[in-house]
KOLMAR-315273 format. One line per field, with one value per residue (C-alpha): x, y, z; residue in three letters. Coordinates in Angstrom, 2 decimals. Layout:
xx <- c(X:...)
yy <- c(Y:...)
zz <- c(Z:...)
res <- c(ALA:...)
//
This chain:
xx <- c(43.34:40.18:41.34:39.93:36.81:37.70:38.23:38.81:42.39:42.39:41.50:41.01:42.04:39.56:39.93:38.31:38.58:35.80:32.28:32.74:35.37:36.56:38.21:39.69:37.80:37.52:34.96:35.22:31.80:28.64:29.40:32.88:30.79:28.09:31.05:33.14:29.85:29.35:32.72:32.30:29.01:30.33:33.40:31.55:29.11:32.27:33.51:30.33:29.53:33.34:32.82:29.36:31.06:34.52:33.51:31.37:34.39:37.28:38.20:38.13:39.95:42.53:42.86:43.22:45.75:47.86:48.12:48.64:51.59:53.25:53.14:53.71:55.70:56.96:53.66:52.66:50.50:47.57:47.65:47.38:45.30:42.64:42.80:42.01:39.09:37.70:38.31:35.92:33.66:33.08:32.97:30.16:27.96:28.17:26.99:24.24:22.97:22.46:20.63:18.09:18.60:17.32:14.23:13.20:13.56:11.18:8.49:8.30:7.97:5.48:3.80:4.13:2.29:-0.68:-1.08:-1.13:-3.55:-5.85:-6.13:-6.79:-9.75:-12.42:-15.57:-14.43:-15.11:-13.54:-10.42:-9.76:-10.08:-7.84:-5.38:-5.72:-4.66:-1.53:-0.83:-0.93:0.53:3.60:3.20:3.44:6.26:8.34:7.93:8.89:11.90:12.94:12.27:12.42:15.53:17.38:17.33:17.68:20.92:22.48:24.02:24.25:26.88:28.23:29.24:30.51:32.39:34.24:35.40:36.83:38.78:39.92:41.04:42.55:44.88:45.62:47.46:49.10:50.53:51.97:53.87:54.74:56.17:58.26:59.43:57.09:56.74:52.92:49.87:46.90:44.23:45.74:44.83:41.52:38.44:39.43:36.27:33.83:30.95:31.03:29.25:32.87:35.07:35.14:36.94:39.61:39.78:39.90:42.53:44.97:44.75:45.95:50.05:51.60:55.32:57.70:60.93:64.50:65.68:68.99:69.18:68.69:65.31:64.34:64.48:63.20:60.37:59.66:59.20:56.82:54.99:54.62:53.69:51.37:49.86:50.00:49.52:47.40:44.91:45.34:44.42:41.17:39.77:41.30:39.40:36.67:35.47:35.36:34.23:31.50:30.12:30.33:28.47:25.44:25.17:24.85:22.02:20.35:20.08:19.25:16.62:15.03:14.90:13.41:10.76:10.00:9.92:7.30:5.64:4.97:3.74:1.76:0.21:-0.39:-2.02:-4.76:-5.81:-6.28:-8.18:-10.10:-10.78:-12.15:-9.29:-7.26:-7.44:-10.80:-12.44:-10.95:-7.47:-8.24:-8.40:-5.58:-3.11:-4.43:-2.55:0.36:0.89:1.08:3.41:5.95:7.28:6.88:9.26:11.93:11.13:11.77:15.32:16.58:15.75:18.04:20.73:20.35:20.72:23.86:25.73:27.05:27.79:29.49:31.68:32.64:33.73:35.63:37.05:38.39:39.78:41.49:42.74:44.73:46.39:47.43:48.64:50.43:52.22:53.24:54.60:56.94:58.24:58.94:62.17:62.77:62.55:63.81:64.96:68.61:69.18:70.90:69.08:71.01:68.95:67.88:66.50:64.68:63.17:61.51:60.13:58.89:57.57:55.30:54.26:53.03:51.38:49.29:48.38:47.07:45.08:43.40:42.62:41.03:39.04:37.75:36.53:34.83:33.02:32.12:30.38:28.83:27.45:26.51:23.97:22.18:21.32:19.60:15.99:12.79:11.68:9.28)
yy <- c(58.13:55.86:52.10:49.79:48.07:44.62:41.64:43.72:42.22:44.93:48.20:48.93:52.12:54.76:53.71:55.40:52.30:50.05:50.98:48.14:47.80:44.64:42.98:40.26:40.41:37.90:38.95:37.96:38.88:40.33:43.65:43.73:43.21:45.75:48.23:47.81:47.82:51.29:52.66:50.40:51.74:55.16:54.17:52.33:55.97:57.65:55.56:55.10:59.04:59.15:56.68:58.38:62.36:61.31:61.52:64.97:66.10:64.88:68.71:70.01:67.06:67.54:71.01:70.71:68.38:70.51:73.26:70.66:68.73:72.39:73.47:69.95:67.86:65.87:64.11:60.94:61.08:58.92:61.52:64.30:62.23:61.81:65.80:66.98:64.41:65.41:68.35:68.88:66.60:68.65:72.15:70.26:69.23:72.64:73.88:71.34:72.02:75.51:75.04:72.63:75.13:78.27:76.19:75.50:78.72:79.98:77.18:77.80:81.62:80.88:78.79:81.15:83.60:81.51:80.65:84.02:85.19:82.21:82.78:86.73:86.58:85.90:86.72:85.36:81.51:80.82:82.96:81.15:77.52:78.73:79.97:76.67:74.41:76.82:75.93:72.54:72.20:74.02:71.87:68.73:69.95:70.95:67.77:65.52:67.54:67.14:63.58:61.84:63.71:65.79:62.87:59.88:62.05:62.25:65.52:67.16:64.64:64.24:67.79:67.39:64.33:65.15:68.51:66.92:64.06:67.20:69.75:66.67:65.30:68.73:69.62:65.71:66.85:70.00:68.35:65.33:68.28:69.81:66.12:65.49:62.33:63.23:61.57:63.79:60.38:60.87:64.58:64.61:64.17:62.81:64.19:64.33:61.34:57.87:58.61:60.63:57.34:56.34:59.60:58.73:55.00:56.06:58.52:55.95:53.87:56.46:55.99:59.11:59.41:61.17:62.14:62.74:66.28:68.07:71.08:73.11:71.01:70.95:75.20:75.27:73.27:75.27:78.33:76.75:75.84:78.64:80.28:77.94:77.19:79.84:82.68:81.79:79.91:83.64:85.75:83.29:84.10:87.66:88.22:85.96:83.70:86.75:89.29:87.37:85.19:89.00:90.37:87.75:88.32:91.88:92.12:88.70:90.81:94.38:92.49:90.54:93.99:96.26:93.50:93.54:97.32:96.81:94.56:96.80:99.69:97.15:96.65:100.52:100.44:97.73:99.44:102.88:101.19:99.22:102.53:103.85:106.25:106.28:102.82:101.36:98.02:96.08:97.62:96.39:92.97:92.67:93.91:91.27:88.39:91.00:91.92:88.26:87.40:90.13:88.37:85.06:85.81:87.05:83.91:82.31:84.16:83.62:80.03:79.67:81.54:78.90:76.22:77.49:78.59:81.48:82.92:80.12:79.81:83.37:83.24:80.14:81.50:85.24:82.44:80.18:83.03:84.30:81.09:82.14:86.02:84.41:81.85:83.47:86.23:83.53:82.09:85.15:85.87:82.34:82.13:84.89:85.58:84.51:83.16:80.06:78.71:76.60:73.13:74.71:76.88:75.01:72.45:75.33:76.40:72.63:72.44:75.99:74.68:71.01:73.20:75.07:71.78:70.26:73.86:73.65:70.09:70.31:73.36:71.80:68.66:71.77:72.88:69.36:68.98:71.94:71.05:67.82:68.78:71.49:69.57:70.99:70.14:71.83:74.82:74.66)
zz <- c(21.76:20.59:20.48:17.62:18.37:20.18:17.54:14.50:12.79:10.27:9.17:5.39:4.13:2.54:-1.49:-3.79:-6.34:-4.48:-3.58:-0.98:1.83:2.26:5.18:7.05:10.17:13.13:15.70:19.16:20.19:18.92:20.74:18.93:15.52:16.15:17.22:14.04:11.71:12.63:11.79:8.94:7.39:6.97:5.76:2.81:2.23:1.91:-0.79:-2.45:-2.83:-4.10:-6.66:-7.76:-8.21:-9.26:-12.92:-12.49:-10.47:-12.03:-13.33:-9.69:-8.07:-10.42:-9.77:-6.31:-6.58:-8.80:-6.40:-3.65:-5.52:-5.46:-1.82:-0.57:-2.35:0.28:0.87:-0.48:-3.59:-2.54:0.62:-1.95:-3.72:-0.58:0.32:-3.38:-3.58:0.10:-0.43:-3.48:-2.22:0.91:-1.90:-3.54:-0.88:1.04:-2.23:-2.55:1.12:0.72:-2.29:-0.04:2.91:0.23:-1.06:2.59:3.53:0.54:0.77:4.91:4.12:1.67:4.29:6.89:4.48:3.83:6.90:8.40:5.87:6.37:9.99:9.75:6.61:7.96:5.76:2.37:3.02:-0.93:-0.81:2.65:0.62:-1.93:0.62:2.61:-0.17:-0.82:2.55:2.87:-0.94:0.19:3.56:1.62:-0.94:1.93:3.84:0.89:-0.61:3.11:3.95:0.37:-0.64:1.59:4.58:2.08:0.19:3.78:2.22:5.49:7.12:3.33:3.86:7.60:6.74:3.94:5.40:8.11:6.64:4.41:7.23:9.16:6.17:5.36:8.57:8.08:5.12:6.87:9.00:6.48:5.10:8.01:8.72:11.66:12.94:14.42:12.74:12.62:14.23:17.12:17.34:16.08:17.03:20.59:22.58:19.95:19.83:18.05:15.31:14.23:14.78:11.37:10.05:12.89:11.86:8.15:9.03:9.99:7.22:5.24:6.13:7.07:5.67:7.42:5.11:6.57:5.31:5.42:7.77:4.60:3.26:6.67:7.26:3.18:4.58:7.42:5.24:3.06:5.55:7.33:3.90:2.21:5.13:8.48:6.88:4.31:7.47:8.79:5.59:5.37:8.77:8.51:5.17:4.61:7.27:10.32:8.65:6.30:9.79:11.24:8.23:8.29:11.79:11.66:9.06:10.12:13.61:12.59:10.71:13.60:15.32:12.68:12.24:16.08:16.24:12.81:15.22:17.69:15.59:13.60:17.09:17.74:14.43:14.97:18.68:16.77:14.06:16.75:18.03:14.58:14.07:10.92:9.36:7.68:8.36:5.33:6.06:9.45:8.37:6.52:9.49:11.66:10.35:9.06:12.54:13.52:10.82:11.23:14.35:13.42:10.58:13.07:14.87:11.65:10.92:14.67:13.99:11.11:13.36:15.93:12.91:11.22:14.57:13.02:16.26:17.93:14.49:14.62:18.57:17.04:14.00:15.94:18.60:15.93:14.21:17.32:16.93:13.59:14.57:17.26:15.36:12.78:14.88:16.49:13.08:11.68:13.24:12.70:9.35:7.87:4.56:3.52:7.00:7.77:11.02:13.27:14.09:17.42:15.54:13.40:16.02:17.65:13.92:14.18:17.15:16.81:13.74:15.26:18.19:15.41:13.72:17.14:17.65:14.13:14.47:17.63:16.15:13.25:15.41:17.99:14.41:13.38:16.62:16.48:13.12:13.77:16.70:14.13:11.68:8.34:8.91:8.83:10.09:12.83)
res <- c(UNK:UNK:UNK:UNK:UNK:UNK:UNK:UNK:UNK:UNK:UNK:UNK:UNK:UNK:UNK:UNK:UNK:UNK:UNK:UNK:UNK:UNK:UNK:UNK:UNK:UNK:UNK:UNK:UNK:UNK:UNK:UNK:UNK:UNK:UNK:UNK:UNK:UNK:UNK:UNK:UNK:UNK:UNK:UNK:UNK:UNK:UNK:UNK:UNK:UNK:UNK:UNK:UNK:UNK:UNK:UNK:UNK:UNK:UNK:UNK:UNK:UNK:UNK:UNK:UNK:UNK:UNK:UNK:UNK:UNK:UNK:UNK:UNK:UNK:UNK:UNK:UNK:UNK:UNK:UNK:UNK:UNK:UNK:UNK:UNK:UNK:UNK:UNK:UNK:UNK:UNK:UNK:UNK:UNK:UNK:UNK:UNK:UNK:UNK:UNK:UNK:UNK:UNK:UNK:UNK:UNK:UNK:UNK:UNK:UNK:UNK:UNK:UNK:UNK:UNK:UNK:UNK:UNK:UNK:UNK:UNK:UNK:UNK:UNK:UNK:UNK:UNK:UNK:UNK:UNK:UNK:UNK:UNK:UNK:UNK:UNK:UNK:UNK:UNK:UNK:UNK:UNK:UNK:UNK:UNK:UNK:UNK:UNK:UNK:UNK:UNK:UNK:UNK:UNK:UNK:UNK:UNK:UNK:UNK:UNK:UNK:UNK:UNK:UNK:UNK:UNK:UNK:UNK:UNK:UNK:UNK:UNK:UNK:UNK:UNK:UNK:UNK:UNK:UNK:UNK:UNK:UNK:UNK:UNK:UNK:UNK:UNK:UNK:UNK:UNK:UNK:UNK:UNK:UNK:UNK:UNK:UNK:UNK:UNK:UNK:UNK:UNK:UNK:UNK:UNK:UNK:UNK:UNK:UNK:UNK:UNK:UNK:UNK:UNK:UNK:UNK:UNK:UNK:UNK:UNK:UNK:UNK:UNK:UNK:UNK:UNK:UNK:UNK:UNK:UNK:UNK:UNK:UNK:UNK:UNK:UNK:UNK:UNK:UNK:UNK:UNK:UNK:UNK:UNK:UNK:UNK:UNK:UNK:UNK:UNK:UNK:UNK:UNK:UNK:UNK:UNK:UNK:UNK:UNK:UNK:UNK:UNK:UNK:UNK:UNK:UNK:UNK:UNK:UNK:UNK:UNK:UNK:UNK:UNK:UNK:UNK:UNK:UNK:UNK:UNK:UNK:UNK:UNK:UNK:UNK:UNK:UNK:UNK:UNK:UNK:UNK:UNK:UNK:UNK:UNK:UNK:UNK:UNK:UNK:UNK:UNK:UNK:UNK:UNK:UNK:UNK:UNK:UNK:UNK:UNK:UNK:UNK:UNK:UNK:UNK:UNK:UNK:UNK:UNK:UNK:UNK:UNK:UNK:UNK:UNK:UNK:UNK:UNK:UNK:UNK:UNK:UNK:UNK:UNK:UNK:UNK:UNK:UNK:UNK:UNK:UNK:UNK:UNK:UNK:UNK:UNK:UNK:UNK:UNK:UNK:UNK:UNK:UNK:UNK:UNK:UNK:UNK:UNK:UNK:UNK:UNK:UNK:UNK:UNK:UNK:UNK:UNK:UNK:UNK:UNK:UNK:UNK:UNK:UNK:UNK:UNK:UNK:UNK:UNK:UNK)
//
């Protein structure tokens, strides 16, 4: 478990009602400072980029934390309060970065073109100019939407941090629910790198409550649990996230080998118009930089593989969701229908479904990591 940087009295919870932490801090050395400033700047962000959407996403927030209040209604309210607001926050940001992601992708295609074409004319001297400063406008457009917006907006660890303070309070509130005493800090993010601290310092300062039930809230507890949370977890990587990391994969890859195979017939093309059969001399010229674009564009595609991870999340996700099968396979005769379990009973229903938090909490901080090293940046 991370300690607290040394010298730091206090810890001030993630509040959405200050675009400032505050804090009563005594430092015992300039290391101790430096250490507690960086789990303090991001703590501040967070707050800030709350304070700036809460009023655009009031509607969603609440929304959330309707269907929340319903499956878990042992949980604090702030708690609910804090998953609804990450939640949406993390919704809107993924949305945001794939717009970014899609205009990057268009201008360095449209690049890419130019640039091709400029290299392969070679006799019309004005056509090349004009193609040129395509190039280098696209060039510059690219570089500022990147470094003027996308780096200043931070949107990319906006994203990453929000979904984890989300995924993290969400399996706190599962077992607030089930009457665990576990607190989700000291699950997450245990190997992952300093620049994650904050979430687990923020984490903490968000009190987890755990309620005494009666053996029959406690096995009523259990079953919501297992089906507001297990099996839906299991009908989203059965349903969506498998089969749509699975799909993108597929086509993303059939398409870097159809434009290879292009490639190479492109080639065969150019040798038997070198060699004065079929093709003219101004068809000629135009394959040139065709032929050297096709693969550069399935350069371009593998690239943006390699960027999202899609095939390290899907080896994840069919991983995680074993987890899930297994699980629920385990409660099921546990927590049947009309059944009165005995405590044993339920403390084995408990204890699968603490194992299962541990296993998605530890996934999530494999994902953030994952994330965090492929950065959205530009194509090169």
């Amino acid at each position: 478990m991370t300690e607290s940087p040394p010298g730091c009295l206090e810890i001030i919870n993630i509040s959405p009602e200050s675009k400032q932490l505050e804090a009563n801090i005594q430092y015992s050395s300039s290391t101790s400072k430096s250490a507690f400033e960086k789990i303090l700047q991001p703590l501040n962000e967070f707050n800030q980029a709350i304070c700036e959407k809460q009023k655009s996403l009031k509607a969603s927030v609440k929304k959330s934390s309707t269907h929340i209040d319903n499956a878990f209604h042992h949980t604090s309210s702030f708690m609910v309060h804090m998953y609804s607001v990450s939640d949406t926050l993390a919704r809107f940001y993924q949305k945001t970065r794939m717009v970014y992601m899609k205009r990057l992708i268009i201008i360095a295609s449209i690049a890419l073109l130019l640039w091709e074409l400029y290299g392969g004319l070679t006799n019309n001297n004005q056509l090349k100019l004009w193609i040129l400063t395509g190039f280098l406008g696209c060039y510059t457009f690219a570089s500022f939407t990147y470094y003027l917006i996308i780096k200043r907006s931070r949107v990319d660890n906006h994203f990453l941090d929000a979904r984890s303070i989300a995924e993290a309070l969400r399996v706190q509130m599962v077992w607030n629910l089930i009457g665990s005493p576990l607190i989700a800090s000291d699950w997450f993010l245990k190997r992952q790198c300093e620049d994650t601290q904050w979430v687990q310092f923020g984490l903490r300062s968000i009190k987890a409550v755990s309620t005494r039930l009666t053996p029959m809230e406690t096995q009523q507890c259990l079953e919501n649990a297992h089906q507001q949370w297990l099996r839906k977890q299991k009908l989203y990587f059965n349903n969506y996230a498998i089969p749509r990391n699975q799909e993108r994969i597929n086509i993303l890859e059939k398409a870097i080998q159809y434009l290879l195979i292009s490639g190479v017939g492109l080639i065969a093309l150019q040798i038997a118009g070198l060699q004065g059969y079929f093709i003219s001399a101004k068809l000629l010229n135009w394959l040139v930089p065709l032929t050297a674009l096709v693969p550069t564009t399935a350069g371009l595609i593998s690239a943006y593989l390699e960027m999202e991870a899609n095939r390290d999340h899907l080896n994840q996700f069919v991983s995680m969701n074993r987890f899930y099968i297994k699980g629920d396979a385990l409660l099921k005769p546990l927590l049947k229908r009309n059944k009165h379990n005995t405590p044993e009973e339920n403390l084995k229903a408990r204890q699968i479904i603490e194992e299962l938090g541990k296993e998605a909490l530890s996934e999530n901080g494999e994902w953030l990591t994952l994330r965090r090293v492929r950065p959205l940046q530009l194509f090169s």
